[in-house]
Structure formats: C-alpha cells, structure tokens
N, C-alpha and C positions, 0 to 999 in steps of 0.2 A: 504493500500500500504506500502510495507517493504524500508522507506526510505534509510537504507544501503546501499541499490543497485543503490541509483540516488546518482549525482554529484551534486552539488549547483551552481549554474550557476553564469555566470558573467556579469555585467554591469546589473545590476538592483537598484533599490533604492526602501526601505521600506515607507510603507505609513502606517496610521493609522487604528486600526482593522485587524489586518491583510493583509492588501493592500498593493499589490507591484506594482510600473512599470517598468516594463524590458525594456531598455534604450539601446539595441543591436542596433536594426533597425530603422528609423524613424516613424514605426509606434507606438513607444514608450505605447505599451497595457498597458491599468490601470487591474490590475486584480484581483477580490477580491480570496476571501481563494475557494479553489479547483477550479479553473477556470485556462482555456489554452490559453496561446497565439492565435494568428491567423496562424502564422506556424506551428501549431501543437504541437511544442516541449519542448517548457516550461511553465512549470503549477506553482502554487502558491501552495506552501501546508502546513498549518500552517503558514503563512508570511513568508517561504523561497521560494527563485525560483530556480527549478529545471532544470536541461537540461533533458529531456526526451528519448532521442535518446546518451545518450552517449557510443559510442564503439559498435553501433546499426549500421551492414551494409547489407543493402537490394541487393547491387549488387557491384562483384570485375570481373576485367577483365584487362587482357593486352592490351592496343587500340594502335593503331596509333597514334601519335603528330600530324597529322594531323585532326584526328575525332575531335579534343575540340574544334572549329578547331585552331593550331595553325600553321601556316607555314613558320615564321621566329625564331621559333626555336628548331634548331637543327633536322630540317628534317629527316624524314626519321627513326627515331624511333621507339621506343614504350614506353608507359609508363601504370605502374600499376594504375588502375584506380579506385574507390570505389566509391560509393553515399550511403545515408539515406534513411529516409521518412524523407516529409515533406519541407514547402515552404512557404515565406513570401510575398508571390505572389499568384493572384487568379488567372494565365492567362485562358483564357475559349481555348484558343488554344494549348497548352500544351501539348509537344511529349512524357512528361513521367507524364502525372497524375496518374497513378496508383501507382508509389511511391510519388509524389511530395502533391497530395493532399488526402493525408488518411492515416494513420497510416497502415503500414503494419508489417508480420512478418519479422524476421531477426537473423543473426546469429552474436554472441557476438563478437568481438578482443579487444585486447588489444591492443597499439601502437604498444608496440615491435614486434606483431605478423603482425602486418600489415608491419611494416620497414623489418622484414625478409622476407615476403613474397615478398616485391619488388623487395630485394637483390638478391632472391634465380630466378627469374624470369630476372636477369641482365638486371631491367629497369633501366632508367635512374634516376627516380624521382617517386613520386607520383603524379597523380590529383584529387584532391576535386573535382567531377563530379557528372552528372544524376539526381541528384535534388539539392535542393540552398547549397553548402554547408557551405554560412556564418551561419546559421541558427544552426550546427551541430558546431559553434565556439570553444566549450573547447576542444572537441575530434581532430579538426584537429588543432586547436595550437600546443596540446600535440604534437600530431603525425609528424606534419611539425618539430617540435625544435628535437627531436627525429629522425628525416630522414635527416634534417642539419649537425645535427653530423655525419652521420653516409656518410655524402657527396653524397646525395640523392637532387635532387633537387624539390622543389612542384611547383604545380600548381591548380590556383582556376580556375574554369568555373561557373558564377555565373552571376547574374543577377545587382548585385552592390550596392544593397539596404541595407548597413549597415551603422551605425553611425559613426561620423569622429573618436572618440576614440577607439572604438574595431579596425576599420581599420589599422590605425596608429599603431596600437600596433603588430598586425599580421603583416604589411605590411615589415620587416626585415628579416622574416623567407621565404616569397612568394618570386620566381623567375620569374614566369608568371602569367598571368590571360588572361582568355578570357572573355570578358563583354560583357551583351547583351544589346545594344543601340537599345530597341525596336519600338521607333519610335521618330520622332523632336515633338511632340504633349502632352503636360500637359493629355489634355480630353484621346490619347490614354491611357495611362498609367490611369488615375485613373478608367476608363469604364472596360477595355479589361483585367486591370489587377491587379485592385485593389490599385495599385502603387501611384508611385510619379517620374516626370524625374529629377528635380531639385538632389537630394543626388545621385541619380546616375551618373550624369554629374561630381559633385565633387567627386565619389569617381575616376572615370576616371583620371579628372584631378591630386588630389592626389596621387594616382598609380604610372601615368608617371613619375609626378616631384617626386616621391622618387626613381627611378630611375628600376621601376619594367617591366618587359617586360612585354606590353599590345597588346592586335589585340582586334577588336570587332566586334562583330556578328548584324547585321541586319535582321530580318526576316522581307521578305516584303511580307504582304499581301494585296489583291487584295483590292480596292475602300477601305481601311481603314488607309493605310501610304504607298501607294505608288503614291501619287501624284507628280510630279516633283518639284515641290513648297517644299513640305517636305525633298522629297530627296535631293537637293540642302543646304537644311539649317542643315541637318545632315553631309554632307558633310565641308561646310563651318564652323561647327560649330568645327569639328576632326582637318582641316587645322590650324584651331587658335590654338590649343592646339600642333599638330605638323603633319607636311603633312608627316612623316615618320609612320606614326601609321597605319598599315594592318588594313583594312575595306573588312570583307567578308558580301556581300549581298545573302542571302539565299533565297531559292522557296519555299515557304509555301503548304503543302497537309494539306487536312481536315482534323482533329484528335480532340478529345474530344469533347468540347459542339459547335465547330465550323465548318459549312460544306458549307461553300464559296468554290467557285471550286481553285484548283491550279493556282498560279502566271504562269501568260502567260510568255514565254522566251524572249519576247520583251518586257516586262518589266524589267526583270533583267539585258538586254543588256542595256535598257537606262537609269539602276543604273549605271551600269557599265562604260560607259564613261560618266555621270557625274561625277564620285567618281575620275575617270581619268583625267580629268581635273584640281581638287585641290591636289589629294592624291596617293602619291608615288605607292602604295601596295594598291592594288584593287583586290577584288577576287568573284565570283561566287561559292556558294554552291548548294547542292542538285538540281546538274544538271548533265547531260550524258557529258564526257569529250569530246564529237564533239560541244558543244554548248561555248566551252572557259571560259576563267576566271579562268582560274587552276593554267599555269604556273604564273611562276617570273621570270620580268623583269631588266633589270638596266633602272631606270629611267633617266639615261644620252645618254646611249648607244646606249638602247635600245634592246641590244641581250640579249637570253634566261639563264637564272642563273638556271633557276629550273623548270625540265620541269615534270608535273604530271599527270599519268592515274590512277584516282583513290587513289587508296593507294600504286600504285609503285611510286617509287621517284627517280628520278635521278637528281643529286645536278652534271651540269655540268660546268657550270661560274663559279665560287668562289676559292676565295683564302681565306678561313676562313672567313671574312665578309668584303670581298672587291668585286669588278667586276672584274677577269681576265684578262680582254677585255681591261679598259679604269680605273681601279685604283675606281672608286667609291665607297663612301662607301657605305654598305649596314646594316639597320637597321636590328636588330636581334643578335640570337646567334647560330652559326655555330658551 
C-alpha cells in the first residue's frame, strides 16, 4: 500500500510492537500492525494510524434541511450533502448499509472542491451525512474550517459515538447536528448495535451546552424500544437536558438483517403525545402527511409556525425566531 496517498489520523496513541489504539470513539480499538478498526477506516500500518477514507465520497446531493431531518433550522432549504463508507456502528437495521458497513468504491475531492461545489449549488452549508460521519473526522474538520471561512454553514447527522476530545475540538466549526437517540436501553445499543448509550447521551449533552443546534432522531421499532416505559424515559431524559430540543420519532421498515414488520401508526401517535407532554418540538417521520406530526407549533399559542407537506414548506408564524401570534420565542435558527 502507497502510504503517500493516506493521511495519519488523529487521536490515536502508540503502543508497543507496533500497536496502536485509536482513541476517536469509545470503542477505543487496540490494533496490532495491519489490522482495521471496527469502522472500517482506520488501519495501523507500521504503528501509524491511518484514516482510510480520506476525501473518499460515496455519495453528494443537494437535500432538503428537512431530510437530516432538521426543522428548526432554517427551513425550507437545501443543503449540499456528502457521506463515506463506513460506520462505528453495527446496526442490523440500517437504511444505508451498503455504504455504512463495507468498504465501497468512491470518487476522490479535495475540500476546496467540495466548499465550491456547495457554493456553486447556493447551499447554505454543508452536511456530514448517509453514513457516521464522525468516523470520516480529518476530512470533515478540514472541510467544515474550510466552508467556515468561506460563510458556509455545517452540519453533522450522526449517531454521537465519538470521544469527549475529538468532539470538543470539532464542536466550534459544527452549526447543527442531528443525533440518533436510538433507544433509552444500554442492552439496545450494545445487541442491535454494537454501541454504547452512555457517550452518546454526553455527546448530546455537550452539543447543546456548547451552544450547537441539536434535534434528535428516534427510530422506533416495533417490540424492541417502543415500549411506553422506554419512550417516556427518552423523553424525560431530553426535558432534563432542555424541553426546547426537537424530538423527531421515526417509522421503522424492514431493511438489512432486520425484517420485523413496520411501526404500527399508533405507535408513533403515542410517541407523539408522550414526547408532547414534556417537549416543546415533537415531530413524526416516515409517515404520509394525513397521519401529522409535520407541522410546528408555538408551544404557548398554540397556532401553526410551520406548516409541512413533505418537503414543501411554508414558514407562516415567524418573525425570524419568534411566534407572530403571541411574541414567543422559538428555538432554532430562522
């Protein structure tokens, strides 16, 4: 392998005989000489650690601000979107494992090529999408400091599994994140996904208090975290941290090693006013817009701020990030 072409990755620490542990994510891989992380994208070669995937993207697209999903902010957009391969994560239910868990092909950029090509598409920002992108860390550092400049704004969509240092250190360049709060359950997380919920939960919390705009994604699947018992302690668990943080509850379909039938819609109705009970900003995914949970409410008011079909948006309440109705404010960025 023509080391030239790799980058040397960061937050690792050398061990003896050539043994390195890469100290990114909490699964902190011990890894002897030629061996790969668990995400796939950093190998040991000689006792350096590589990043594997850098400036490697399997998939670029213009989306909606609302696909990550984000809906407080800045509605109604678009933004230039990119993913990798490769994932610190084993979910067996995983909507993009053909990039997330195997190496695949991809076509080279460089930053600049990436920050022009968002320019030239007059997005708003970039998002770090489609598969983990903390796992692709050097390339989107680069690329975020690099689209900062240029008054580009980023965004992560990601699963939250990275170590308090790397975080911390990205977490000044990041505007948004979408995070997946995949269930209130230790056993799901390490069964379903290999995981851990505990470093997820603080990078959450971290996020918020460095003052980053957060929503987070719930996929509920059937007889595995959608008990109401769980769904309540996900919910209570968001209020503590702040009843302003968007909580979108999403419909699970069968997809990779997982073929549980689909979330009934009366399940996601009685996420939905649970999550309404403690939290501002409630929302249903991957549902027909007659079944609700789209628009946004004033949670004092009550009247419609933002009413959506799909991926039309009409931003009618707002005064930039107030309620035009009754003055409230509203979390987000308008």
């Amino acid at each position: 392998m023509n080391k030239e072409n790799l980058i040397e990755a960061k937050f690792y620490k050398k061990e003896a005989v050539n043994k390195v542990r890469c100290v990114l994510c909490p699964h902190r891989c011990f890894l002897p000489n030629n061996r790969t992380g668990i995400c796939l994208a950093r190998k040991n070669i000689d006792g350096v650690l590589y990043t594997m995937n850098y400036g490697e993207v399997t998939s670029y697209a213009m989306d909606p601000i609302e696909k990550k999903p984000l809906y407080h902010f800045y509605p109604g957009s678009e933004i230039f979107s990119i993913g990798t391969w490769g994932c610190n994560f084993k979910c067996t239910f995983c909507q993009n494992w053909t990039i997330s868990q195997q190496k695949v092909s991809a076509e080279h950029f460089d930053k600049e090529g990436i920050v022009e090509m968002a320019k030239a598409e007059n997005s708003i920002g970039i998002a770090y999408t489609y598969n983990e992108p903390t796992i692709w860390y050097e390339f989107v550092y680069d690329t975020a400091k690099l689209a900062k400049e240029n008054g580009l704004k980023n965004v992560l969509v990601t699963n939250g599994f990275i170590s308090e240092e790397p975080l911390k250190e990205i977490l000044p360049l990041i505007d948004a994140m979408n995070i997946d709060l995949k269930a209130g359950s230790e056993s799901f997380y390490r069964e379903l996904c290999a995981g851990q919920l505990p470093p997820v939960m603080r990078t959450i919390k971290i996020a918020f208090e460095a003052g980053c705009h957060i929503e987070l994604t719930t996929l509920i699947i059937p007889t595995l975290n959608d008990r109401k018992e769980e769904l309540e302690e996900i919910v209570n668990w968001v209020a503590s941290i702040s009843e302003d943080i968007p909580l979108h509850f999403s419909r699970y379909f069968p997809q990779y090693k997982m073929d549980l039938d689909p979330t009934p819609i009366e399940t996601l109705l009685t996420a939905y006013e649970i999550g309404k009970k403690k939290l501002k900003n409630v929302y249903l995914g991957n549902v027909a817009s007659e079944v609700g949970g789209a628009n946004t409410y004033c949670p004092k008011c009550k009247k419609e701020l933002i009413h959506r079909e799909f991926y039309d948006i009409k931003v009618t309440g707002l005064d930039k990030n107030t309620c035009k109705y009754c003055g409230e404010k509203i979390y987000g960025q308008f």
